[in-house]
N, C-alpha and C positions, 0 to 999 in steps of 0.2 A: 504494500500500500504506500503511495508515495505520499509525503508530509508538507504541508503550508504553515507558514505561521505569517498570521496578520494582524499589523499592530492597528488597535483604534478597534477592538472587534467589535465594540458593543455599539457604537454608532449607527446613522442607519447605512451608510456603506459595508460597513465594516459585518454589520451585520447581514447583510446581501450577499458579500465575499463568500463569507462562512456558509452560509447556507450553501451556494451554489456549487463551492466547492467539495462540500461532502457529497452532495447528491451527486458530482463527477467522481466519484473513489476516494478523494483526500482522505486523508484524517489531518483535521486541522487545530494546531492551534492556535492561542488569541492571546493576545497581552492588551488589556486594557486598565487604567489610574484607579478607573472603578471595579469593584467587584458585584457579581450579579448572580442571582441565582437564573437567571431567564438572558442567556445567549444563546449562541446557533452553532460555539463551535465545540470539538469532541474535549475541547480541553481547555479553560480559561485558567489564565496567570495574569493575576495582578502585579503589577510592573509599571514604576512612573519612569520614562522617557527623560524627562527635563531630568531627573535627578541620574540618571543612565547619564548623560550628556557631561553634566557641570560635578557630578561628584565623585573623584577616583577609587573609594571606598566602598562604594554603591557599587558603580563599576565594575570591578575586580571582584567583588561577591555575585554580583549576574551572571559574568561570563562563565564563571565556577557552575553557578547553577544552572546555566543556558546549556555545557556541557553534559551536565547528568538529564536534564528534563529531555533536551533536544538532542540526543543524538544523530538522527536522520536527516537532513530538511531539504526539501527540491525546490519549492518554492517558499522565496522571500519577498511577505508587501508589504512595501511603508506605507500604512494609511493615515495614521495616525497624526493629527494637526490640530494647533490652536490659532483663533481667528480672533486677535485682543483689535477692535478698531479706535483710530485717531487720528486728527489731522495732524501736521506735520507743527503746531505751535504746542498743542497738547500731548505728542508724544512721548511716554516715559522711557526712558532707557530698558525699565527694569522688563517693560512689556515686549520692548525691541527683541532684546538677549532671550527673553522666552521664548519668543515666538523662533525665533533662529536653532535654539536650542533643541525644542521639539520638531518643529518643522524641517530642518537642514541639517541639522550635526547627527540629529540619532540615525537620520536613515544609513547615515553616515557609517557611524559606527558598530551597528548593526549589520550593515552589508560587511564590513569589514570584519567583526567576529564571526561572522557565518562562510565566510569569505570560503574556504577550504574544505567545510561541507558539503555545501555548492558546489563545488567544481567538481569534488567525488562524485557525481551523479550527473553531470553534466545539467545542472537547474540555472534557475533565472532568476533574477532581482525585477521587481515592477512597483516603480515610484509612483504614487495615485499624485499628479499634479494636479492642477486648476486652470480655468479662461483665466484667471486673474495675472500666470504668468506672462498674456499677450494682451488680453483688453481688462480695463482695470475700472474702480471706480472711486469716489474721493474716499480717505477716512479708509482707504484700505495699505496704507504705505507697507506697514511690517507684512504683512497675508500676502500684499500680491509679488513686494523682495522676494521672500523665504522662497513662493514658487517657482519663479522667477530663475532664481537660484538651483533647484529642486531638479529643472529639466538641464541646466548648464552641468549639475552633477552627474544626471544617467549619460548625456552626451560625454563627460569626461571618464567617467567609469569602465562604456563602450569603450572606448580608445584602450584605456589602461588595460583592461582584463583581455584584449580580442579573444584569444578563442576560449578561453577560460569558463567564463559565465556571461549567459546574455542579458543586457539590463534594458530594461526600456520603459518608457512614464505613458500615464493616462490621465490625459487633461479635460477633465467633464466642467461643463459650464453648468447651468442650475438645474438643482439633483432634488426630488422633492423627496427631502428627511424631515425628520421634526425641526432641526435647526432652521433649516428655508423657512418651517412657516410659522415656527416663531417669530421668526424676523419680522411678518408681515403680520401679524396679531389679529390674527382675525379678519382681516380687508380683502375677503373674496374677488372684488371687482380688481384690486393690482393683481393679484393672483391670474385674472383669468387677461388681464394686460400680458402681464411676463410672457405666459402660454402665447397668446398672438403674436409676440414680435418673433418667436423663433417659428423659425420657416417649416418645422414640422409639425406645430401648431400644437405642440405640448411642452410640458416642463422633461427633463430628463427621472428615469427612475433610476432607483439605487440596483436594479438587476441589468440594468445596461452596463453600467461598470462593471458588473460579477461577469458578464457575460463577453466583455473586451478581455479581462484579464483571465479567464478563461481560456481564450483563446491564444493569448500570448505565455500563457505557462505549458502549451500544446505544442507537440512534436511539427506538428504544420505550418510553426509559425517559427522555423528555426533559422529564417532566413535573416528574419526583424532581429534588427539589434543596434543599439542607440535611437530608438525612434522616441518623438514623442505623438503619442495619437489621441487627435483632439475628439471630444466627446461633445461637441456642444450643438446638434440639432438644427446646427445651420446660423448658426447666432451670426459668428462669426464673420461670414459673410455679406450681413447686411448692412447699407446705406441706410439710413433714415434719411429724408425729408421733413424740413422744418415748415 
């Protein structure tokens, strides 16, 4: 049975990954801040990222323990992300370094401890990016960096590993989780706006991502390597008119 582990499992990506991957054969596991009696994958491990990133002690006891829990792994996904928003007068440092820490350094360091796992089985790395690393919007300075950043990393990764391990990102634009619509509190009418300006006339789901990165953790797909592949339903594309 081949093995996934994906950070952010409890999300609602993250929990879409999970699913979709056990129903292909995986056995998966999850590292998520939170701990949950009700996720999707065969094994949750609570695990904070930021503290993986910024503290050597932390650090040095994961890997220990990433060692005995995870022996096996084929496939590795960064999902896991925080989205602290501000504009560039009010931004705090301490939100900056967060957001960088979890967003950019763990996937970081992650691929890197699994690094030789992964090659033993000939597996892949798949960065979950964002639209916000090419179209952005205000009040997102640290989120739309970090991914920004995120897809410069699997393109640099590609290069370093070549034949090694295949790494490659997935850049979904608006993905309808709980976060999306909290954001939007309630305001069905922006809601069914958002839906309208993407040219396939919905919001994305979280099993559109399960089902790209699906595909890229597949024998089929062994050609793909440094890509980033955008998810966003045509957004992308479009002009508005004022």
């Amino acid at each position: 049975m081949k093995k996934v582990l994906i950070t952010g499992v409890l999300g609602g990506i993250g929990s879409a990954l999970a699913l979709a991957f056990r129903e292909a054969g995986f056995y998966v596991y999850g590292l998520d801040i939170q701990d949950s009696e009700h996720h999707q994958a065969d094994r949750l491990i609570q695990f904070d990222l930021h503290q993986f990133s910024t503290n050597d002690e932390y650090r040095h006891e994961w890997k220990h323990n990433f060692n005995v829990l995870i022996p096996e792994l084929h496939v590795l996904i960064n999902n896991a992300a925080v989205q602290l928003l501000d504009s560039l007068a009010g931004l705090k440092l301490d939100d900056w370094n967060h957001t960088m820490t979890v967003n950019l350094t763990g996937p970081l360091l992650l691929s890197q401890h699994f690094l030789e796992t992964l090659e033993e089985v000939n597996g892949c790395i798949i960065n979950i990016g964002s639209i916000h690393q090419q179209l952005t919007k205000r009040r997102f300075i640290s989120y739309a960096t970090s991914k920004s950043a995120l897809i410069g990393l699997t393109r640099a990764l590609a290069v370093d590993l070549e034949g090694r391990v295949r790494v490659n990102a997935i850049s979904p634009a608006a993905i309808e989780t709980d976060m999306l619509l909290a954001g939007f509190d309630g305001n069905q009418g922006a809601l069914d706006e958002l839906r309208k300006i993407h040219p396939v006339q919905r919001i994305g789901a979280p099993k559109d991502v399960a089902k790209m990165a699906l595909f890229l953790a597949s024998e089929n797909s062994g050609f793909i390597h440094g890509a980033n592949l955008t998810l966003d339903g045509g957004i992308s594309s479009v002009l508005k008119d004022l």
